[in-house]
Every structure is written in structure tokens, then in C-alpha cells.
C-alpha positions as CSV (number, residue, x, y, z in Angstrom):
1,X,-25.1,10.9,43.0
2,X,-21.7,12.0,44.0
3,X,-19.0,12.7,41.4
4,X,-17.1,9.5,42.7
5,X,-20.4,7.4,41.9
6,X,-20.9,8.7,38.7
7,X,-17.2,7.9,37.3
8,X,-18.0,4.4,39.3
9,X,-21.2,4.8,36.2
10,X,-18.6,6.0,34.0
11,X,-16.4,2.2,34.5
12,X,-19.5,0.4,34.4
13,X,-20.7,1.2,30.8
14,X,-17.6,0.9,29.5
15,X,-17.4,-2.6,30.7
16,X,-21.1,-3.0,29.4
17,X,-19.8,-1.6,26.2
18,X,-16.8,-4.2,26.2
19,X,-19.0,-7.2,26.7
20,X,-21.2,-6.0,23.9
21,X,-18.4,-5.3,21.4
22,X,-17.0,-8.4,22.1
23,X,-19.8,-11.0,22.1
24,X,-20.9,-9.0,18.7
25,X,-17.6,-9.5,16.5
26,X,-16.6,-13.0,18.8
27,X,-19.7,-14.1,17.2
28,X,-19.0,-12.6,13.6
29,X,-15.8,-14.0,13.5
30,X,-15.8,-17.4,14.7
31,X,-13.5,-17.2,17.5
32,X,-12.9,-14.8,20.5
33,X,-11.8,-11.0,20.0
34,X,-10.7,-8.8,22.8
35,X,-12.3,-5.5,21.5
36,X,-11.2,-2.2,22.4
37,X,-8.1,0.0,22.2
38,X,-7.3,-1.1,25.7
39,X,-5.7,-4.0,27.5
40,X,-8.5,-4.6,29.6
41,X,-12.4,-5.1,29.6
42,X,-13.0,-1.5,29.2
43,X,-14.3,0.5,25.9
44,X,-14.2,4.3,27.4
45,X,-16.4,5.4,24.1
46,X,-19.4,3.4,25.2
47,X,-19.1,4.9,28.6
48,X,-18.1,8.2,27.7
49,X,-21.4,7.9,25.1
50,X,-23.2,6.8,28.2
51,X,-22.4,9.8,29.9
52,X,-23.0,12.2,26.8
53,X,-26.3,10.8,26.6
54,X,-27.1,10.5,29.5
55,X,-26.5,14.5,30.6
56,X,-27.8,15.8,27.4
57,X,-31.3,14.0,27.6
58,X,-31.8,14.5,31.6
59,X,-33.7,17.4,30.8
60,X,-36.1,15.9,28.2
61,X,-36.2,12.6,29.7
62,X,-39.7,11.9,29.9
63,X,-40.0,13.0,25.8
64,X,-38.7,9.5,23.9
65,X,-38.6,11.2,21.1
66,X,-36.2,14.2,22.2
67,X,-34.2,11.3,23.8
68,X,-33.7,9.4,20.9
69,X,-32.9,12.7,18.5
70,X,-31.2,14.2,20.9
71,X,-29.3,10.5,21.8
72,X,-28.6,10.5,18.2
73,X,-27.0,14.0,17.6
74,X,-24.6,14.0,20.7
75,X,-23.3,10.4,20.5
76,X,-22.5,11.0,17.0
77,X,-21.2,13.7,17.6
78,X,-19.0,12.4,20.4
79,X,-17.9,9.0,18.1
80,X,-16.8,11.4,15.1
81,X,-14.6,14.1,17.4
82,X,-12.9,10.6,19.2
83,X,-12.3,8.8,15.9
84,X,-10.5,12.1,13.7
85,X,-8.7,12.9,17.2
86,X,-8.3,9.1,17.8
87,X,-7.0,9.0,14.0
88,X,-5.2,12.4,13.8
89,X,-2.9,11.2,17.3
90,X,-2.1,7.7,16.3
91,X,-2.5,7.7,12.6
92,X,-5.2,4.5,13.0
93,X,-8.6,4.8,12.8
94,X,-9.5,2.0,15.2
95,X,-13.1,1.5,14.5
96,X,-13.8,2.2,10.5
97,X,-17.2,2.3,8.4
98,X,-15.7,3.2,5.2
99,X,-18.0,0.1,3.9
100,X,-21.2,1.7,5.4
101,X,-23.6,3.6,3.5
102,X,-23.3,7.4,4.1
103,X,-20.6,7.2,6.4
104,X,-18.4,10.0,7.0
105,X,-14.4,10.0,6.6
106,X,-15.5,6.2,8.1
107,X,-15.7,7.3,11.6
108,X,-19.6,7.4,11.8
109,X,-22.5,6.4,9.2
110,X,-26.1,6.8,9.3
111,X,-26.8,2.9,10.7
112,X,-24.8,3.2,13.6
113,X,-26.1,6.6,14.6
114,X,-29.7,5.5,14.1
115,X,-28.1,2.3,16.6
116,X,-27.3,5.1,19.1
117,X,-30.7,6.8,19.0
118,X,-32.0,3.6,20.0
119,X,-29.7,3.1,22.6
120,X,-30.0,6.2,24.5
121,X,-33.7,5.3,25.0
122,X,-32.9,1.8,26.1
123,X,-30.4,3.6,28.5
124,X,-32.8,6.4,29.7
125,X,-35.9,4.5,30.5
126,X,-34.5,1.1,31.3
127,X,-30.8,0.7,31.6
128,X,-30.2,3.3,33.9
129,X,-32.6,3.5,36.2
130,X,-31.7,0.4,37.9
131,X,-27.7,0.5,37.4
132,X,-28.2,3.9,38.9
133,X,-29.7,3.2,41.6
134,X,-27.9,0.5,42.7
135,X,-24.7,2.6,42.5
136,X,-26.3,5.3,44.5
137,X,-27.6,3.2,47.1
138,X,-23.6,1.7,47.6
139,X,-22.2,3.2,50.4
140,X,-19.7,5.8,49.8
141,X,-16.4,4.4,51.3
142,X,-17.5,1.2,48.9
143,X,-17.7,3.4,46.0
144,X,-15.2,5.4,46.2
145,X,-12.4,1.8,46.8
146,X,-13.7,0.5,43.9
147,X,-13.6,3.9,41.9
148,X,-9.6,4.5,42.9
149,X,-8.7,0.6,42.3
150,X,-10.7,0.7,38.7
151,X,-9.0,4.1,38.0
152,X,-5.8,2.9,38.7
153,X,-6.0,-0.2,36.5
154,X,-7.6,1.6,33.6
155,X,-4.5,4.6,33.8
156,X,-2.5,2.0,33.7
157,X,-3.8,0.0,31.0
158,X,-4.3,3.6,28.9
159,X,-0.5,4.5,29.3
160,X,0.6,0.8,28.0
161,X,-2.2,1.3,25.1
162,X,-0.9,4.7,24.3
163,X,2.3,4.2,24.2
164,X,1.8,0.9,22.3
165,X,-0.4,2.6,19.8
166,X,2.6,5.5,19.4
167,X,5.0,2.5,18.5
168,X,2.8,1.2,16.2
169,X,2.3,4.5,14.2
170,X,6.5,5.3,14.3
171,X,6.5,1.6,12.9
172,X,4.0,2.4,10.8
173,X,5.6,5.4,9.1
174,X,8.8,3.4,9.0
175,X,7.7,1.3,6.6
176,X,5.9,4.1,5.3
177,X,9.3,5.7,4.6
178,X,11.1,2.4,3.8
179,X,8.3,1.4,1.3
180,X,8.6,5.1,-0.6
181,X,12.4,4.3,-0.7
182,X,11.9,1.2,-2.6
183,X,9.2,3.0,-4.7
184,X,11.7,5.6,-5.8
185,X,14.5,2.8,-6.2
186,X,12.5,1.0,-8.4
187,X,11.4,3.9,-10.5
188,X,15.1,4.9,-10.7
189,X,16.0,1.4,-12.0
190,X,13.0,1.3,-13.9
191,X,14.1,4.5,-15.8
192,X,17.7,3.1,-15.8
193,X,16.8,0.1,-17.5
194,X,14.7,2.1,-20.0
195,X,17.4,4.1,-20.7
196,X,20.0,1.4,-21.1
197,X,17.2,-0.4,-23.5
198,X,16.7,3.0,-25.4
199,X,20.5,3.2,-25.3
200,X,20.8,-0.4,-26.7
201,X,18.0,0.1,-29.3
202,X,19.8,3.4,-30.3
203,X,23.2,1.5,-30.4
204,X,21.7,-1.4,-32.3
205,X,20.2,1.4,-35.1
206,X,23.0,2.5,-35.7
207,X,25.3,-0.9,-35.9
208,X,22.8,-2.4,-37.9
209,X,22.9,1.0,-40.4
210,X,26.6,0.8,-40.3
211,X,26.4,-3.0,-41.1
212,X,24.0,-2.2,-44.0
213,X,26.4,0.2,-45.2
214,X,29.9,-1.8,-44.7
215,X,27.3,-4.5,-46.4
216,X,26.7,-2.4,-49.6
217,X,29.7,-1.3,-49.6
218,X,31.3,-4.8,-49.7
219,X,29.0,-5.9,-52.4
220,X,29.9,-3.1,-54.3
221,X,33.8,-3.8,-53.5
222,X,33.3,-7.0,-54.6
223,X,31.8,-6.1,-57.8
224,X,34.6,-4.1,-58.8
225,X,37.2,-6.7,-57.8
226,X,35.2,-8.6,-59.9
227,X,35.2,-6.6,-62.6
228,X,38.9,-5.6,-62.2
229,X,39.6,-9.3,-62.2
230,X,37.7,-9.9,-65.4
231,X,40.2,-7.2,-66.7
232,X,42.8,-8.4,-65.7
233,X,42.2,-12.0,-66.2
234,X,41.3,-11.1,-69.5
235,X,44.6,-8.6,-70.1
236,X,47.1,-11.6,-69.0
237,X,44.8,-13.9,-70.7
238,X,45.4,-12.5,-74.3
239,X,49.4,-11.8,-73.0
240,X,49.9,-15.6,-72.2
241,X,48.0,-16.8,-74.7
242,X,49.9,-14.8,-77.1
243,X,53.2,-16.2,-75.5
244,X,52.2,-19.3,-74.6
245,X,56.0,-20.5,-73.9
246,X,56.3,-17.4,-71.4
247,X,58.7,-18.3,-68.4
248,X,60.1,-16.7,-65.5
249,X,63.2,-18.0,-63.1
250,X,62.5,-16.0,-60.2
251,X,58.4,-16.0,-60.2
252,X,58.3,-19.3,-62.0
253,X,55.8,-20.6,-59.3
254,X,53.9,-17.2,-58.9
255,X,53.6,-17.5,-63.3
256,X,52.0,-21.1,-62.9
257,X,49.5,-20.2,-60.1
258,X,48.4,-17.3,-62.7
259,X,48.6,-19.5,-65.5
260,X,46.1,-21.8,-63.3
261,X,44.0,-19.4,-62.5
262,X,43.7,-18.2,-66.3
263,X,42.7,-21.6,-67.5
264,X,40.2,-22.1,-64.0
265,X,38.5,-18.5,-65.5
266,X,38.4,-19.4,-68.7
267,X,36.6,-22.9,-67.5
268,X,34.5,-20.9,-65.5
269,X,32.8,-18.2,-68.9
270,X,32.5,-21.5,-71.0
């Protein structure tokens, strides 16, 4: 075939590979899902596995089992070095089997691989053939319309995707960013607030060691007006009672608050 008709081959997988992906997780899901990191009913990694396999078994075509080991290594190899460029470009990994047993970095795992060994001799012996050759027997002119008007939709459709897919990893580190911000905010006012408690606990140590204190203290003030009073309750007791007419002109009210004191402490050690 020419090289026009084989990237006509190329567009036809990958719409194969679109239908595929998209009846498979429609039906897993429940509802319709437009697979495929573009707009449009195209998935380039089926065709472009299509391809791989398809020039890296045309030697050994006639051996199924080189087909399907050989199938195996180069589409797996092809699916990892799309998904870690696919990954490293727009910081997604847009197909992920992180959940699959012996899966590596989630782009490929055994159970898919093993799927692609399976395909590539479903393509070689009886896929193929007849897709081919009804491609090959299109005429030219035919071919090569179709081929320009395909490759024009799908450039088109891969720009949009692209640039979409660059918007959503800026957005993505934007929140990124935004969501470290409020991480380190929050561990600021975390440590703030266990400062201010530490501070308060500190504070409240000490106020309640001072109130202790200005307690003890006050109990033992009170004591020794206690015991001062007794003195001197006792000292003007034995005065007064000794001059029991005892006056005074200018303290006469000051002399019978005293005087009623006296008699209220005297009550009081009866």
C-alpha cells in the first residue's frame, strides 16, 4: 500500500479502538462515555498499537507465537513510553492501572499486556487482512480525500485537546499552589494558636501561683491581725475595764464604737 493508504489504516483503527473503548466502559458504567483524550471518535494509541504491531510482526507473520510475544513486547512498550510522556507533558495520566496486579507506575500491567498479545494475533491473521485489503483496493484519488479530510479533523481536534489538556494541568497546579497555601496558613495558625494556648497555660501557672501566694499570704495577714487584735482588744480591754467611767469629748463616738467592740469580743471568747 501506499503511504497515504496506510495512514487511511492508521484513522481506521483508531476509530476501531474508539468504538471498543467506548462500548467497554459505556457498558461498565451504566451510561454513555466518550473515551479518548480527543474530541472526536478517534483513540491514536489503538491505531498507533495497530501500526507497532503490525510492522513489528510482518516478518514473523506466519509464526502465532512470535506474533503474539512479539505483539506483546512492542505494544507495551508503545502504551508505557505514551502514558510517562502522556503524564510527564500534561501532568495526567489519562488511562491508569494503579489497581491492577503488577502494573508499572500505572501505565501498563501484566492483564492488559497479555490483552495485547491476544490482539495482535486477532489483527494479524483476521483483522487485517480484510480491512487491508479493502483499503488497498480503494482507488487512490479516494484514499487520499478521505486521508486529507480525516487529517484535517483529527489536527484540529488534537490542537483543541492539547491545549485543553495544558489548561487543565495550569488549573491543576493552581490549586495545587492555592491548596499548599492554605496548608501552610493553617499550620501557621495551628502553631499560633498552640502558642497562644502554651502562652495562656504559661500565664495561668503563673496567676494561679501568684494567687496561691497573695492567698497564703492573706491567711497569714489575717492571722496576725487576728492576733494583733486579740492584743489589742485585750490591752484596751483591761484599760476600760479598769476605768470603766473613761470618757472623751472629741472621740466620744470613736470611745463607744471601741467600747462595743470590747464587749462584742468579749461575747465572742465566752
Amino acid at each position: 500500500m501506499t503511504v497515504t493508504k496506510w495512514v487511511l489504516l492508521f484513522y481506521v483503527y483508531c476509530f476501531a479502538g474508539w468504538i471498543w473503548e467506548t462500548c467497554y466502559v459505556s457498558v461498565r458504567a451504566g451510561r454513555f462515555c466518550n473515551r479518548g483524550f480527543l474530541h472526536g471518535p478517534f483513540l491514536p494509541i489503538y491505531g498507533s498499537g495497530a501500526m507497532v504491531i503490525l510492522l513489528s510482526t510482518f516478518a514473523v507473520r506466519e509464526n502465532l507465537w512470535l506474533v503474539y510475544v512479539i505483539g506483546t513486547v512492542s505494544s507495551t512498550i508503545l502504551e508505557y513510553l505514551t502514558g510517562e510522556a502522556m503524564q510527564r507533558i500534561f501532568g495526567v495520566r489519562y488511562w491508569d492501572y494503579s489497581g491492577h496486579r503488577f502494573n508499572l507506575k500505572g501505565h501498563i500491567c501484566l492483564g492488559v499486556s497479555l490483552g495485547w498479545g491476544l490482539f495482535s494475533v486477532l489483527l494479524v491473521r483476521f483483522i487485517n487482512p480484510p480491512v487491508a485489503g479493502v483499503i488497498e483496493a480503494m482507488p487512490q484519488q479516494i484514499a487520499e480525500v478521505l486521508t486529507h479530510a480525516l487529517t484535517a479533523v483529527i489536527a484540529v481536534d488534537a490542537t483543541v485537546s492539547v491545549f485543553e489538556a495544558l489548561d487543565l494541568k495550569r488549573v491543576l497546579r493552581e490549586m495545587a499552589e492555592g491548596n499548599e497555601k492554605i496548608q501552610e496558613l493553617q499550620r501557621r495558625a495551628d502553631f499560633v494558636h498552640e502558642m497562644a494556648e502554651e502562652d495562656f497555660r504559661r500565664r495561668k501557672e503563673e496567676f494561679d501561683i501568684r494567687v496561691s501566694c497573695a492567698r497564703e499570704r492573706a491567711g497569714e495577714l489575717l492571722e496576725e491581725l487576728h492576733r494583733r487584735g486579740a492584743l489589742r482588744n485585750a490591752r484596751f480591754a483591761r484599760i476600760l475595764r479598769r476605768n470603766p467611767g473613761a470618757v472623751s469629748e472629741r472621740l466620744r463616738t470613736e470611745l463607744e464604737e471601741l467600747k462595743k467592740q470590747l464587749e462584742e469580743y468579749r461575747d465572742s471568747r465566752k
